[in-house]
C-alpha positions in Angstrom: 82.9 -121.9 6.6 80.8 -124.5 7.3 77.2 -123.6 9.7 73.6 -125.4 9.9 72.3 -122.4 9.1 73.8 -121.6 5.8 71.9 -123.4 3.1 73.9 -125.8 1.0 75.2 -124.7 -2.1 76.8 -121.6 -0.5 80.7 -121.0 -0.9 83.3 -118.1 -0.5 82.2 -116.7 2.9 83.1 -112.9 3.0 82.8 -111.8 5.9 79.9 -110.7 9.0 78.1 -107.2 10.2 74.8 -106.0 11.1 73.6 -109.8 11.7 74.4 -110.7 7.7 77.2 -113.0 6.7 77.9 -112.0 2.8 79.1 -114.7 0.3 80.3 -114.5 -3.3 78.8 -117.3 -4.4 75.8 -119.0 -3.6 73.1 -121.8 -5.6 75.7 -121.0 -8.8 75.2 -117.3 -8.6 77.8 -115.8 -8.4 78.9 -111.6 -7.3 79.2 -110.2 -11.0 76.6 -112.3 -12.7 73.7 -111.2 -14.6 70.6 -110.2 -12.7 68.6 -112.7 -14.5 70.4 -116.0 -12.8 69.3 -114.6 -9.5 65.5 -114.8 -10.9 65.9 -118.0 -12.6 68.0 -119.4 -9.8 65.5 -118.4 -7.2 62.2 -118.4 -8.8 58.8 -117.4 -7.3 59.6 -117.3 -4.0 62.0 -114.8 -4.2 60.8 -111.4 -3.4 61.1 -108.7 -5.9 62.2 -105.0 -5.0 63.8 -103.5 -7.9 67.3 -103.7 -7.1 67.3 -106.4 -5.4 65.6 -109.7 -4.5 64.7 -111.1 -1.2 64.5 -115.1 -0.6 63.0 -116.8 2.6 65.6 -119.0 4.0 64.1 -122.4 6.3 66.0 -122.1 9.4 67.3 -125.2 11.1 66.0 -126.7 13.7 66.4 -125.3 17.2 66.9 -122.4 15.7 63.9 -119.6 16.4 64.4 -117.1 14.2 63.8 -115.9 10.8 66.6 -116.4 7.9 66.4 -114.6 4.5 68.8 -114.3 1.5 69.3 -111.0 -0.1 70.8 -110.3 -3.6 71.8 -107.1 -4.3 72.2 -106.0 -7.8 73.7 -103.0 -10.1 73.9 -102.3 -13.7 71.9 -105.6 -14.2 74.6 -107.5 -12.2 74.8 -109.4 -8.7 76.5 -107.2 -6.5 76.3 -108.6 -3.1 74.8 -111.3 -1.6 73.9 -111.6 1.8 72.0 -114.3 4.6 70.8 -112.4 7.7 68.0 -112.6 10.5 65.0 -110.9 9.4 63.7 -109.8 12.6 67.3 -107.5 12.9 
C-alpha cells in the first residue's frame, strides 16, 4: 500500500477500522519483537503508557489532522501496531 500519509519505512499493511490502518512492520519493528526495539527505535518522543507506546506522526501537507503511531505490546513483545487520527 502505498499513501502520503503513511511514514516511510512502513511495510505489510493489515488491514483498516476505527480510523487505524495496522501494519506488521514498520521503522524495522516488527509484530513479535521485543518491546525494547519499539523504545530504541522510537526514542524520546514516543509516549510511554505501560503497555504500549504512543508516537506523534507529522501529517502531510494538506492534510488537517492529527496522525499518531501506536505499538501495542504483550509479554514484553510488539503485538500490534497501528497509524490512526488522533482526534477519532
Amino acid at each position: 500500500m502505498s499513501c502520503s500519509c503513511i511514514p516511510r519505512g512502513i511495510s505489510t499493511y493489515t488491514g483498516t477500522g476505527y480510523g487505524r490502518v495496522g501494519f506488521n512492520a514498520v521503522y524495522g519493528m516488527r509484530v513479535g519483537d521485543p518491546s525494547a526495539v519499539a523504545y530504541l527505535v522510537l526514542g524520546d518522543a514516543a509516549q510511554d503508557h505501560g503497555d504500549f507506546l504512543v508516537y506523534p506522526l507529522q501529517p502531510p501537507p494538506g492534510m488537517g489532522w492529527p496522525l499518531a503511531m501506536r505499538v501495542n505490546f504483550n509479554a514484553d513483545r510488539i503485538s500490534a501496531i497501528f497509524v490512526y487520527r488522533t482526534d477519532f
